[in-house]
N, C-alpha and C positions, 0 to 999 in steps of 0.2 A: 549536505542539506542545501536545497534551493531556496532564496525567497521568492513568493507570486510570481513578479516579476519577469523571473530567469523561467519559471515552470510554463508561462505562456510562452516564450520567447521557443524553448527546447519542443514546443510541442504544434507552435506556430498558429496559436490560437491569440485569440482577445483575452485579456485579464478575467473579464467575466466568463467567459467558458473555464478558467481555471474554479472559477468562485462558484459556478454551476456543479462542475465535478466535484468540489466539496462538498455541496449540498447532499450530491447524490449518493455518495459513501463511495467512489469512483477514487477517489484520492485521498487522502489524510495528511493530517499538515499537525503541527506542535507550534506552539507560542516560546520564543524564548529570545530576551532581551526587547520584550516589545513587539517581532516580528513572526510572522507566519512563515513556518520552513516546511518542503515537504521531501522526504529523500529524495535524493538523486537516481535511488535503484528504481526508484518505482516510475522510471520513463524510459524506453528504449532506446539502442541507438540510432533507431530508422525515427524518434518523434511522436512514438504513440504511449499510453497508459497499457503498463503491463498486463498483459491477458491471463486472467482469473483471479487479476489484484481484486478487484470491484466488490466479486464475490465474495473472495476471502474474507473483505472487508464486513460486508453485511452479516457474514454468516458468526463472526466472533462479536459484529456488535449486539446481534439477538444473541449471543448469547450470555451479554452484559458485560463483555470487555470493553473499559474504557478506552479512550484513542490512544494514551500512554500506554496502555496493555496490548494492544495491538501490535503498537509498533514493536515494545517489548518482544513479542511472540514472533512477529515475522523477522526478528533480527537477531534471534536466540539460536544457535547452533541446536540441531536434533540430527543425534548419532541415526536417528532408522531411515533418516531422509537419502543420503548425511548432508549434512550443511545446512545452511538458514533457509527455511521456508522461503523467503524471498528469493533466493537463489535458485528454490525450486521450481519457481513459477516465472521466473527470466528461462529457465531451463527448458520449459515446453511440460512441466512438471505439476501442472497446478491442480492436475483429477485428486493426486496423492496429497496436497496440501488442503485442499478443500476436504476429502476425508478427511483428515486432522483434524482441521478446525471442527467441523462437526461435532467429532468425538469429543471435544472440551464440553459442550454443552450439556454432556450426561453426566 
């Protein structure tokens, strides 16, 4: 888990483009001890926001997952992927994750 900070620093943005990508459903971040953390998977190692996280994102928030349920969901191991949804979409994986998430909303 990054705080703000490290997530502009890794992505070589200003603090407010981290605080923009919040806004936008682009990133997700958790409060805890006070501080905003947002994983560490969910930034590459070339410095960008993982492609088809954004979506993922939007598509489990319409479907009234909480941001704690979210992260739940992309960090929960799923045998048909296999592996954690997040992993599927660090993977080049994310057509397969976004059906997924879809399919929660029925």
């Amino acid at each position: 888990m990054l705080p703000l900070p490290d997530v502009a620093v890794r992505l070589d943005q200003p603090i407010t483009h981290v605080h923009q990508a919040l806004r936008d459903h682009q990133l997700l971040a958790v409060r805890r001890a006070g501080v905003l953390l947002v994983p560490a998977e969910f930034i590459t190692d070339t410095g960008d926001i993982v492609k088809g996280l954004s979506g993922t994102i939007t598509v489990l928030n319409d479907s009234g997952f909480s941001p704690g349920e979210v992260l739940s969901w992309l960090f929960t191991p799923d045998e048909s992927l296999p592996g954690r949804p997040i992993d599927a979409l660090r993977g080049d994986r994310g057509r397969e994750v976004k059906r997924r998430a879809q399919a929660l909303a029925f």
